[in-house]
N, C-alpha and C positions, 0 to 999 in steps of 0.2 A: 815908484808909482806904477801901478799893472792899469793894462786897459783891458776891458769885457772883450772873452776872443769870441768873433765871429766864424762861423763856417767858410768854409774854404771853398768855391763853387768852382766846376770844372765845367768850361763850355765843350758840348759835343761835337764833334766834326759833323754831325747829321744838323746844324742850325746852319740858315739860309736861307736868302730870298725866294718866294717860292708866289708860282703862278697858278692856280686851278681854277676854270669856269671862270673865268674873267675876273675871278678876285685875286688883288697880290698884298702879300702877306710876308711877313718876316719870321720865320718860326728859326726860336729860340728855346733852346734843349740844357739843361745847367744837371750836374750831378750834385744831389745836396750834402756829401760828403760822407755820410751815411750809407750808401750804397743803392740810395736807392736817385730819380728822376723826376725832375721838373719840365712843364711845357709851359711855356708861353706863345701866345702869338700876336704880333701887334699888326695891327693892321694900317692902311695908307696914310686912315686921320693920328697915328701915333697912338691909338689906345691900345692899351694891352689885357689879353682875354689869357690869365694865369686859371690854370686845371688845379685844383684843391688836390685832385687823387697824383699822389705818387705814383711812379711808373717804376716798373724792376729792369728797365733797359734803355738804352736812348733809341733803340731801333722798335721801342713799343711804343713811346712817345711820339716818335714820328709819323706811324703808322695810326696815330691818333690823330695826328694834325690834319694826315691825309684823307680821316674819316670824315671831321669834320669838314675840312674844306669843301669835300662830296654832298655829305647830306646836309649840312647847312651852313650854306656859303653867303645867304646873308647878315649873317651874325656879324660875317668881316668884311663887308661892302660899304661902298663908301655911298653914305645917302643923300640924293641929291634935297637940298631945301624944296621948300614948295613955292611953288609957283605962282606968281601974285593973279588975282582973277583979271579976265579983261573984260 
């Protein structure tokens, strides 16, 4: 009996909890066995913001998280509900 093989994912040492402008984030970095780079970043509510685009390094991946986290840090902020009126 053979089972369907899966890819083989290498986590980067560049993945880690990670603080910018008041958002904290977990950026996770996978090599897709392929040679090329996955990003992911979940943020405080546990949702995960996965990059379509492949990366040719985990140190461009990261410097991708780092972008983001910069120019738009609300993407991965945690929102507060609204507030009942009074």
């Amino acid at each position: 009996m053979s089972t369907a093989e899966e890819p083989e994912f290498i986590k980067s040492d560049l993945s880690r909890p990670l603080t910018r402008n008041g958002v904290s984030v977990n950026v996770e970095i996978y090599g897709d066995g392929e040679g090329r780079w996955i990003l992911e970043v979940v943020d405080e509510e546990n949702a995960s913001h996965v990059w379509e685009h492949r990366f040719a390094s985990d140190g461009e991946a990261f410097a991708e998280a780092l972008r983001a986290l910069d120019e738009e840090p609300l993407e991965f902020a945690v929102q507060q509900g609204d507030q009942p009126a009074q």
